[in-house]
C-alpha positions as CSV (number, residue, x, y, z in Angstrom):
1,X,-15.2,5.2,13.0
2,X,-18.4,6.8,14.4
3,X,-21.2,4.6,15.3
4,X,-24.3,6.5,14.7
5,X,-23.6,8.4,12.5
6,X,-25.6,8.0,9.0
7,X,-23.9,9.6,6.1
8,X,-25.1,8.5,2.1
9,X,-21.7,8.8,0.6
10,X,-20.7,6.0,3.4
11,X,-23.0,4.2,1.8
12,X,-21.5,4.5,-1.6
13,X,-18.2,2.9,-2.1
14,X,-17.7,5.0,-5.5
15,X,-17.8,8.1,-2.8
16,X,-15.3,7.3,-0.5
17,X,-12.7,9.9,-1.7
18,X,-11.2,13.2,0.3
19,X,-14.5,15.4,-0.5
20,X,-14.4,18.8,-2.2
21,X,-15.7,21.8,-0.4
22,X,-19.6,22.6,-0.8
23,X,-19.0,26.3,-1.6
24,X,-15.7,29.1,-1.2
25,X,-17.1,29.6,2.5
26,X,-17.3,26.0,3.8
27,X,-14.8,23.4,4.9
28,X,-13.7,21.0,2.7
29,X,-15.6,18.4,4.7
30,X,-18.5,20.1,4.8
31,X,-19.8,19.1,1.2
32,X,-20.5,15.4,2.2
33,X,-21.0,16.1,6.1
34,X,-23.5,18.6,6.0
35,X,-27.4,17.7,5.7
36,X,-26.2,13.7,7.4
37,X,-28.1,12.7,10.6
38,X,-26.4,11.4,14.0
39,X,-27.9,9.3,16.3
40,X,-26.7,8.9,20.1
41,X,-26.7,7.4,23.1
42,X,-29.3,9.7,25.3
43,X,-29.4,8.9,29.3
44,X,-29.2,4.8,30.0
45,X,-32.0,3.7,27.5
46,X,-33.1,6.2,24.9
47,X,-31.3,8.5,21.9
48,X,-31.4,11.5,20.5
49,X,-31.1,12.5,16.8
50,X,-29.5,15.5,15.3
51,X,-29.2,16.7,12.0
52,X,-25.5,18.3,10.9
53,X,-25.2,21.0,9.7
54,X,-21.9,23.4,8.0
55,X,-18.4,21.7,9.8
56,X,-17.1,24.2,11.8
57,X,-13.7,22.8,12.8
58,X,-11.4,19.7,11.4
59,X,-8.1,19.2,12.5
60,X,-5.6,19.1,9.4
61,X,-4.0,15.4,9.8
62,X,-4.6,11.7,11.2
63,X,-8.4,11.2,11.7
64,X,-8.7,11.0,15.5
65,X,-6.4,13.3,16.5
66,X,-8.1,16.3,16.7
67,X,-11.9,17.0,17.1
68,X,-14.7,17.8,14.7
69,X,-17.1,20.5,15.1
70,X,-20.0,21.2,13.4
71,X,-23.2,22.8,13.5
72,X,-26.4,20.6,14.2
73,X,-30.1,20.6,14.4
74,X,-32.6,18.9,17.2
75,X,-35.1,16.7,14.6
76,X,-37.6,16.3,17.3
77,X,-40.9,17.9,16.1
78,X,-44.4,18.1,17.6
79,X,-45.5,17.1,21.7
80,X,-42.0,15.8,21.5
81,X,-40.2,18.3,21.7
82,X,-37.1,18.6,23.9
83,X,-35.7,21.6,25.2
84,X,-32.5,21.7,22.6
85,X,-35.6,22.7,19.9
86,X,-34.9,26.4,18.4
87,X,-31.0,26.9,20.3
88,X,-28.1,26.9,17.7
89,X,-25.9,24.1,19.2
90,X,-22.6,22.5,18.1
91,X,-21.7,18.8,17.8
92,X,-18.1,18.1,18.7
93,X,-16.5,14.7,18.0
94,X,-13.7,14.0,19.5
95,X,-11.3,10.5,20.3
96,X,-9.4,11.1,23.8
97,X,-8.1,8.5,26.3
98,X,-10.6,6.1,27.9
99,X,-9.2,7.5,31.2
100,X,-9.0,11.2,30.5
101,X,-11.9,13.5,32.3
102,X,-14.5,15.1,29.6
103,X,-15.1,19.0,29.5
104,X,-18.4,18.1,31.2
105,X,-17.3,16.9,34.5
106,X,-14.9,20.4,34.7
107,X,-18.2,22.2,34.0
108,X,-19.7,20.4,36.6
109,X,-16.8,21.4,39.2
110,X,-17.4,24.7,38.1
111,X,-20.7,25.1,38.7
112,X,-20.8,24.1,42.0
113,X,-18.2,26.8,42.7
114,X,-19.5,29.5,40.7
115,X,-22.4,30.9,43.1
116,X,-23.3,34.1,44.9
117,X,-20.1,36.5,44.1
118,X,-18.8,34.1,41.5
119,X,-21.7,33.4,39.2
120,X,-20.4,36.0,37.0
121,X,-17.6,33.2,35.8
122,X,-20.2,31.6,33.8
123,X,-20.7,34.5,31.2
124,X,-17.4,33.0,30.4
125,X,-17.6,29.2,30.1
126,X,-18.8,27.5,28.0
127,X,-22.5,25.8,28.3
128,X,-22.7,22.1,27.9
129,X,-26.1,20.3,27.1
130,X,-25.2,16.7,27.0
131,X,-22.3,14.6,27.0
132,X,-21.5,10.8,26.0
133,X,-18.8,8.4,25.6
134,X,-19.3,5.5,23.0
135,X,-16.5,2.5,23.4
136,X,-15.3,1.0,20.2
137,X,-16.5,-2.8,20.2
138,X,-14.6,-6.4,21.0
139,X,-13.9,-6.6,17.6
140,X,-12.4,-3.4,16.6
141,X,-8.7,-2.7,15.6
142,X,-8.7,-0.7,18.6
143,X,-9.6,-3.7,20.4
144,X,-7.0,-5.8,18.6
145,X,-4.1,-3.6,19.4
146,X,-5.2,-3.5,23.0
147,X,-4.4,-7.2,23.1
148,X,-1.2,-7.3,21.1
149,X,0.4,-4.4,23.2
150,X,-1.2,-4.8,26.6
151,X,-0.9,-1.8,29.0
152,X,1.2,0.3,26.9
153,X,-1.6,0.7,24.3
154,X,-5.0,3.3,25.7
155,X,-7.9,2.3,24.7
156,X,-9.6,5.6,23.1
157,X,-13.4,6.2,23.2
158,X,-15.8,8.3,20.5
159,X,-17.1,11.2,22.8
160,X,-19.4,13.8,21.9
161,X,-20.9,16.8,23.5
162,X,-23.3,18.9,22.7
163,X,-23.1,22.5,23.4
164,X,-24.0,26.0,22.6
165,X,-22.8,27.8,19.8
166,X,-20.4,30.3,20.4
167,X,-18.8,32.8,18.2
168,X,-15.4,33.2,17.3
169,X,-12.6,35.9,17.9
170,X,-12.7,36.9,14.2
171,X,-16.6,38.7,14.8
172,X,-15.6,41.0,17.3
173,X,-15.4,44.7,15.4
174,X,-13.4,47.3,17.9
175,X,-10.2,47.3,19.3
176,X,-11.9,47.8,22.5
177,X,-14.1,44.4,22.3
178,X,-11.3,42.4,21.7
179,X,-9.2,43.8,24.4
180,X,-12.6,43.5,26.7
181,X,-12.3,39.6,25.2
182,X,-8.4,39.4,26.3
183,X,-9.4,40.5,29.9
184,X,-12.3,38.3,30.0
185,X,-10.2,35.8,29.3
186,X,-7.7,36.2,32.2
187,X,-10.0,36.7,34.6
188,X,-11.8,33.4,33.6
189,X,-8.3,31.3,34.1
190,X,-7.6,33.0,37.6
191,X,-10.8,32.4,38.7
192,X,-10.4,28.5,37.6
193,X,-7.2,28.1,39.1
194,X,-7.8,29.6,42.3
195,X,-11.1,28.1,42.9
196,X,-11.9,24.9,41.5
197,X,-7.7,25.0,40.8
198,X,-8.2,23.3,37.0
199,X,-5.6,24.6,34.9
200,X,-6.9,24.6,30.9
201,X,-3.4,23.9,29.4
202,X,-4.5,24.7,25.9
203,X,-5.3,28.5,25.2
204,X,-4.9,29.5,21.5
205,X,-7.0,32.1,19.2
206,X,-9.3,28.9,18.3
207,X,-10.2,28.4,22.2
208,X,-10.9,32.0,22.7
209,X,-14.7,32.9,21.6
210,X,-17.1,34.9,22.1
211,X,-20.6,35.3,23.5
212,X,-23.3,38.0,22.8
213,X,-26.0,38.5,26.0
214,X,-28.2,41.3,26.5
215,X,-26.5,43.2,24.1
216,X,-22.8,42.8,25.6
217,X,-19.6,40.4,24.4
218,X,-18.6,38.1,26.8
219,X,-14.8,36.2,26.3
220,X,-15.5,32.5,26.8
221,X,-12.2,30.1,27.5
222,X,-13.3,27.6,25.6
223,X,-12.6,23.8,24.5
224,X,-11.1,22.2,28.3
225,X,-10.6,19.1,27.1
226,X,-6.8,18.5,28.0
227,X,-7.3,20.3,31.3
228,X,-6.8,19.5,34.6
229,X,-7.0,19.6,38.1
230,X,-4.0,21.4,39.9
231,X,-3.3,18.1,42.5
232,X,-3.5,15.6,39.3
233,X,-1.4,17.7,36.9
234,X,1.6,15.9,38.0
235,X,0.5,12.0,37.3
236,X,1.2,12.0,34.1
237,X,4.4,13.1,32.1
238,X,4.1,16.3,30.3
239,X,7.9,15.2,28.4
240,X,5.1,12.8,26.9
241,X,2.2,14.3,26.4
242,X,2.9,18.1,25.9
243,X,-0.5,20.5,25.9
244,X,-0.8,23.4,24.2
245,X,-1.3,24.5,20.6
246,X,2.0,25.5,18.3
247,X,2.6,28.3,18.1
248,X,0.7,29.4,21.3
249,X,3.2,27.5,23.2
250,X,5.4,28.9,26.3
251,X,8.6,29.7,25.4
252,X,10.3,26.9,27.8
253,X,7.7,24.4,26.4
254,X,9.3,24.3,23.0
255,X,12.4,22.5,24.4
256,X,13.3,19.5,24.1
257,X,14.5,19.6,28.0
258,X,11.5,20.3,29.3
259,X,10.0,18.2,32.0
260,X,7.4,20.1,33.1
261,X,5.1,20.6,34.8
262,X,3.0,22.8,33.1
263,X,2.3,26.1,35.3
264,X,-0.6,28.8,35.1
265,X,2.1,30.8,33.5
266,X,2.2,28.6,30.8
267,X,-1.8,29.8,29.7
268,X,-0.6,33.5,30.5
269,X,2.1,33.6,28.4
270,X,0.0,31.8,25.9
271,X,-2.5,34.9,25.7
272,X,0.8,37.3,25.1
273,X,1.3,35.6,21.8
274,X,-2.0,35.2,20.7
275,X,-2.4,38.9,20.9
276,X,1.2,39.9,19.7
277,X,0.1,36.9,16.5
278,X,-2.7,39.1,16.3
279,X,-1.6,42.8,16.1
280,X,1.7,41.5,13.8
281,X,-0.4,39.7,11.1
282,X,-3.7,41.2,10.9
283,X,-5.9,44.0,10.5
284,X,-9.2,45.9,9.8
285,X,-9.8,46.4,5.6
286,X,-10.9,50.1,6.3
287,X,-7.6,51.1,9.2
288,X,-4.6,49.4,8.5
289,X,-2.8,49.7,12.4
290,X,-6.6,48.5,14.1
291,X,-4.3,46.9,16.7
292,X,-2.0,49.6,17.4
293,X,-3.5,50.4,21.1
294,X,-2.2,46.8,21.9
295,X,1.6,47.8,21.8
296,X,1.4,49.4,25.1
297,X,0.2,45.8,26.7
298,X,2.7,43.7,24.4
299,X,5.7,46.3,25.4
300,X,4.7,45.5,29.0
301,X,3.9,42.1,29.3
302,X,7.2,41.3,27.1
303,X,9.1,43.3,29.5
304,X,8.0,41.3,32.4
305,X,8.6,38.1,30.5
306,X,12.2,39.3,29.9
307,X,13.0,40.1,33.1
308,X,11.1,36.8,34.7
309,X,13.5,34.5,32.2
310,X,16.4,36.3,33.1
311,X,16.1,35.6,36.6
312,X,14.8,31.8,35.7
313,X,18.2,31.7,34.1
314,X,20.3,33.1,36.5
315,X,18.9,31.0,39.4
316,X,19.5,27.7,37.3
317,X,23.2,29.3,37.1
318,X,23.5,29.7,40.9
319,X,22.0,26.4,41.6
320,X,24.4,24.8,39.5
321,X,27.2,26.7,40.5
322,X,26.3,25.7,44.4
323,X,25.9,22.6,43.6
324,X,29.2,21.8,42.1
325,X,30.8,23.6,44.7
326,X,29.5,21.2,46.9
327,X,30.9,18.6,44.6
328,X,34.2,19.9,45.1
329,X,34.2,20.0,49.3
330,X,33.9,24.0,48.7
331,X,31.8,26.4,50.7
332,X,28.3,26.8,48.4
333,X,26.9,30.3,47.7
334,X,23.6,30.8,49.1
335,X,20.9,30.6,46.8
336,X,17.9,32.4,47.0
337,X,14.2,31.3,46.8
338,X,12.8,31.9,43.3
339,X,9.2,31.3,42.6
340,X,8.7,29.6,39.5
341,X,5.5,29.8,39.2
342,X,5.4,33.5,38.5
343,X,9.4,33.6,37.2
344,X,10.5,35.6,40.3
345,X,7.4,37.7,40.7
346,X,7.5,39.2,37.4
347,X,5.1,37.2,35.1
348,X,2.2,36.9,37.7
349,X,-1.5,37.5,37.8
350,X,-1.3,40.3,39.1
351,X,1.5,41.8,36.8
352,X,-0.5,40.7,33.8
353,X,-4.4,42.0,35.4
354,X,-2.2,45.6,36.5
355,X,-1.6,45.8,32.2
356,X,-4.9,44.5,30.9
357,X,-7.2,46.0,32.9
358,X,-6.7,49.6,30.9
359,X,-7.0,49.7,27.1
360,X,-5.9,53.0,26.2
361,X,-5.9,54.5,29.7
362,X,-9.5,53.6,29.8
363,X,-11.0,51.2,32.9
364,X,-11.8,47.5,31.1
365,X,-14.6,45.9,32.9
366,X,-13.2,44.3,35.8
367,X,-15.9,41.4,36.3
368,X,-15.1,39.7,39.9
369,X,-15.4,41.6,43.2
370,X,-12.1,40.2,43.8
371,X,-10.4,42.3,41.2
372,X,-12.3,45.2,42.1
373,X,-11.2,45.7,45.3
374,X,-7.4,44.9,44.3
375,X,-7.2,46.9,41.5
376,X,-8.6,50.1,44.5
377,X,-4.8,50.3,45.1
378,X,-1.9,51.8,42.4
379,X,-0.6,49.1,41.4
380,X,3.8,49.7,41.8
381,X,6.2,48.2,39.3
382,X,8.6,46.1,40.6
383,X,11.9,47.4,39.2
384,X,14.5,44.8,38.5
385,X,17.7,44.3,40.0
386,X,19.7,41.6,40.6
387,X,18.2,40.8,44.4
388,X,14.7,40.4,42.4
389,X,16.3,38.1,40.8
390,X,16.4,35.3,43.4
391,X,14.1,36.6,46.0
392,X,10.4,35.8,46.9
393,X,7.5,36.8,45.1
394,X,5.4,39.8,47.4
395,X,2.2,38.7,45.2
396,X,2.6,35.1,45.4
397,X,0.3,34.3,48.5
398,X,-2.7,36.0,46.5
């Protein structure tokens, strides 16, 4: 499945069963993963050995269809030392399209944006050494089903990148750092949208991490892999392939009507229930309502969600209405402009950036000058009535 990679209970046909976790803390994979090597393609000519270490991550089901992370360990010794030597670094495996863009070459995009005023973005991605793509050989089954089905069949390729090791939500100890972590987060996906305009597609509580730097936490969006850029989002049919991570999911997403395409609304909504998950099913051992400061930000960010599906509704309504109106040789209502991309106005950056950046009536840091110099002016709640309802968005030219 993995070429390169050097494993002794491979070796072992007696071995080859589901493997048994190597203690209470480790994944079940772990046991028989954990102390292999893994040789890869490095540049056009050489490689580059690592040794794995504790599996972080392994999707439940089919092999393939979801990555594997794992801790791992640059062998080089001595003069040869490479610059990996002494960072704690990651290995993640994954088995995408042959076609689809790797997490490297969205770093790359937003690198080359993230200068002067912007640099402080990269606190909050995540920092990729190396990546490769292995293709399966001519005489794989891959390969084989490629020629029986033609077209419709795409080819997959082994692809690994190497990166620094992050930590996850779950280490963060106040209320306070993980609504710093929340922000972060929201500020990362504007800033992505609006300037290199790649949309991430797949936020859950596993893509959310966390990064410790002169002694403060950073929120890193992590894991881009089903991203995209905003002027290719389109090509290929989300009723198809449909991104995101149950139960992180937009509401309109679940439906079996939905046609897409997905919307930066989609991520935003996707933070409100990872943080209403959170503050309904967990909490600290030593203060039982940790999460309580949350329920002024779920209250509000619900409300606006409310209101923005409403009006979603309600337009669809009139459109339809018009429309068989015209059917019928009858004089059409007029129907309004709606913006769907922040439901009317109401589910908007800036609706959700005026709730987040306060946690307990205390200032958040705001990290991009941009912010800073909106958030300068009271921010006014928009008030709904039925007008709001079908009219145009005052925030949606930011």
């Amino acid at each position: 499945m993995v070429p390169g990679f050097n494993t002794s209970f491979m070796k072992d046909s007696a071995t080859l069963q589901y493997p048994g976790p190597a203690n209470d803390n480790e994944h079940p994979s772990s046991g028989r993963i954990q102390g292999s090597f893994y040789t890869f393609p490095y540049g056009k000519k050489e490689t580059r050995t690592v040794k794995v270490g504790r599996v972080l991550l392994r999707s439940n089901g089919i092999f393939g269809q979801g990555p594997l992370v794992m801790l791992v360990k640059c062998v080089c010794e001595g003069s040869g030392r490479c610059v990996w030597c002494g960072k704690k670094l990651v290995l993640k495996l994954s088995w995408p399209s042959k076609t689809r863009a790797s997490e490297k070459t969205f770093m790359y995009d937003f690198k080359e944006k993230a200068t002067g005023e912007h640099a402080w973005v990269l606190n909050h991605l995540p920092e990729i050494y190396y990546s490769f793509d292995i293709d399966f050989s001519a005489e794989s089954p891959q390969a084989q089903l490629k020629e029986i089905f033609g077209e419709e069949y795409k080819m997959r390729v082994v692809r690994g990148i190497i990166m620094e090791k992050l930590n996850p939500l779950s280490s963060l100890e106040t209320e306070r750092e993980y609504a710093q972590v929340f922000y972060d987060i929201v500020q990362c996906h504007h800033w992505a949208w609006k300037y290199p305009q790649i949309l991430h597609r797949d936020i859950s509580e596993g893509n959310i991490m966390v990064r410790e730097k002169n002694g403060q936490k950073y929120g890193v969006l992590n894991d881009w892999d089903l991203a995209s850029w905003l002027n290719t989002e389109n090509e290929v049919s989300t009723s198809k392939f449909r991104m995101g991570t149950r139960p992180y999911m937009a509401h309109e997403q679940h439906s079996s009507d939905w046609q897409g395409p997905h919307q930066f609304r989609h991520d935003l909504e996707s933070v409100f229930y990872i943080i209403l998950l959170l503050v309904s099913l967990y909490s600290s051992p030593t203060e039982k309502p940790f999460f309580s400061g949350f329920n002024s930000w779920l209250i509000a960010l619900q409300r606006s969600l409310l209101y923005g599906y409403i009006g979603l509704n309600m337009h669809i309504t009139m459109e339809i209405d018009a429309q068989q109106a015209r059917e019928n040789n009858e004089e059409p209502m007029e129907v309004h402009y709606f913006d769907d991309d922040t439901l009317g106005g109401h589910f908007s950056y800036e609706k959700v950036v005026s709730v987040m950046h306060q946690f307990k009536k205390e200032e958040l840091n705001t990290r991009g000058r941009e912010w800073q110099k909106i958030l300068q002016v009271p921010f006014q709640e928009v008030k709904p009535s039925r007008s709001d309802f079908s009219s145009r968005d005052p925030f949606s030219t930011f």
